[in-house]
N, C-alpha and C positions, 0 to 999 in steps of 0.2 A: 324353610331352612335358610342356610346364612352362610358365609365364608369370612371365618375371623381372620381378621389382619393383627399386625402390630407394628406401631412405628417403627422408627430406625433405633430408638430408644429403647425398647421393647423386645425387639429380636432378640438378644444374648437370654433376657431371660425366661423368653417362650420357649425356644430350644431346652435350656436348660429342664424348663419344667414340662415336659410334654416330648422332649425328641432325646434324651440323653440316651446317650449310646446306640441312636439307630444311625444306620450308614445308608448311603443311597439319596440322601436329603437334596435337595434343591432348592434356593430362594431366592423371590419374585422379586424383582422390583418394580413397582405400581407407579404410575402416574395417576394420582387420587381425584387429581380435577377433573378425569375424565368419567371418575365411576360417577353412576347415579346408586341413589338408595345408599349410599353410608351413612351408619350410623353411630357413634358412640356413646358406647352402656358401660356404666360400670360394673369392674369385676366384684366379686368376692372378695378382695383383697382390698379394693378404695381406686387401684388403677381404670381408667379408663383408655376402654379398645375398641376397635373400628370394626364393625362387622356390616360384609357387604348382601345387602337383600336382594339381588338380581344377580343374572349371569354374571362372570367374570369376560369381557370383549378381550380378545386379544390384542390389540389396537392399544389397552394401557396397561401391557406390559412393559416395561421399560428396558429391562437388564434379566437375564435368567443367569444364576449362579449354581456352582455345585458346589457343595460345601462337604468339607474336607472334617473324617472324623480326628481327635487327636486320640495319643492311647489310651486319655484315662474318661475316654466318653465324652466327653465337651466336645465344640466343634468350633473349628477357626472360621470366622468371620473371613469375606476377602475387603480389602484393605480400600476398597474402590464404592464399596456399597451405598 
């Protein structure tokens, strides 16, 4: 198995396509130089995403965010990410 990531560029529209309208979300912020095994594959789409093939170490978390649903199911970025 694997744990996809998405840049900083990439986030609004992971969310979008994959989290709209769920509440409770939370997101990571990774310190990348520390993962081992990432890899980037491209999507279905042409985008290419990071996906991590080993545990996730606690050690390259960087920032833990809660993220805030809005009413019409999108969800606000925090502004520090």
């Amino acid at each position: 198995g694997f744990i996809h990531f998405s840049d900083k560029k990439q986030v609004q529209g992971t969310l979008k396509k994959h989290y709209f309208n769920h509440e409770n979300l939370i997101l990571l912020k990774i310190n990348a130089l520390k993962l081992v095994n990432l890899v980037w594959e491209q999507a279905s789409d042409g985008n290419m995403f990071p996906h991590l093939y080993s545990h996730l170490e606690i050690a390259s978390v960087c920032d833990v965010y809660d993220l805030i649903m809005n009413e019409d199911g999108s969800h606000k970025l925090p502004s520090d990410y």
